[in-house]
Residue, then its C-alpha position, 0 to 999 in steps of 0.5 A: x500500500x502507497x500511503x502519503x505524507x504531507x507537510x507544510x511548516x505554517x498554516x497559511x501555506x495552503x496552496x503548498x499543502x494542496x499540491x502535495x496531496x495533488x500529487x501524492x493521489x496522483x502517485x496513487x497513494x491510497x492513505x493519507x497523513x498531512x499536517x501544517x508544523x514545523x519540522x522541528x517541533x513533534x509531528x503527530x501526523x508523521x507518527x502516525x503515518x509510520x506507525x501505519x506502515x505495515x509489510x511491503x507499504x511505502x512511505x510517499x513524499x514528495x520532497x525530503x525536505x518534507x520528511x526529515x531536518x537532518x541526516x541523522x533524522x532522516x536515518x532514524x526516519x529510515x530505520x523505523x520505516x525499514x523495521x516495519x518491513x516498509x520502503x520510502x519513496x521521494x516524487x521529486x527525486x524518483x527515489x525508492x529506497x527499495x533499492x540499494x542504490x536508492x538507499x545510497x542516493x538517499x544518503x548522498x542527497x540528505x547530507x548534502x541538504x544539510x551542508x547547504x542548510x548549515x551553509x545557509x545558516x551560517x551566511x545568514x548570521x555572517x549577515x546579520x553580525x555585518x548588519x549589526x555592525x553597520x548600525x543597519x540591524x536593530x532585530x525586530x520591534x518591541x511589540x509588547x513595549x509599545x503597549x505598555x500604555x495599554x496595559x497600565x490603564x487595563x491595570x489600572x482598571x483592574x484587570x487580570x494579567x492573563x485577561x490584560x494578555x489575551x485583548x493586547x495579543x501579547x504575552x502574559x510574560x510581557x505584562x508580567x515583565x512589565x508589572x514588575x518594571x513598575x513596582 
């Protein structure tokens, strides 16, 4: 059995997720598990999917990206699916891990993906360290601060930290922050 595995890592990439289930039906999976979640926070979706695969199924994602953050998860990903007597199949790449040279491919492709990631990674704070030093990279604004007025009269008020919280959508860590600032 062809069983498939969707992923998006923020709700409103819709249109993302669409196109893999699209195309995860068209490789003629009959089961599906999707989800919209980081790839590092734990995703039930993806659990259940393995825990499904039975004898002679096989995983189906359309990217490795979609699958695993690393090559060493993406080699536990791999051994657990292999246990289950299950295969792994990636549509972008025509990669089946049914075969030897499959199972090497894999390898070679997920360690490179995360080279290019720590490559990436690594730019990226080479950039923000020049930004920082050229006065031209402040970080984000300060949300919570630029209530402060807002949550002083809601205190004032009597209002609760945690209701004071969730009408200003900022954290009850910040009110309480600011609580503190005050007295």
């Amino acid at each position: 059995m062809l069983i498939g595995y969707a992923r998006t890592s923020t709700t409103d990439q819709n249109a993302g997720l669409e196109a893999q289930l699209r195309d995860l039906r068209a490789a003629g999976c009959e089961k599906l598990f999707d989800e919209q979640v980081s790839s590092i926070v734990q995703r039930e979706k993806l659990d259940e999917a393995i825990q499904y695969l039975r004898e002679g199924d096989v995983l189906v994602v359309t990217k490795l990206d979609r699958l695993a953050r690393s090559v060493a998860h993406l080699v536990a990903m791999i051994s657990e699916i292999e246990k289950r007597g299950a295969s792994l199949r990636i549509l972008a790449m025509n990669l089946d891990t049914q075969t030897p040279t499959g199972k090497l491919m894999l390898n070679v492709i997920g360690s490179v993906a995360q080279f290019e990631r720590e490559i990436m990674l690594e730019r990226q704070r080479e950039g923000i360290q020049k930004a920082k030093r050229d006065g031209k990279y402040k970080g984000r604004k300060p949300t919570a601060t630029m209530k402060r007025d807002d949550v002083v009269a809601l205190l004032a008020r009597g209002a609760k930290p945690l209701d004071i919280a969730s009408e200003l959508q900022i954290s009850k860590s910040s009110v309480y922050r600011m609580i503190g600032e005050m007295g």
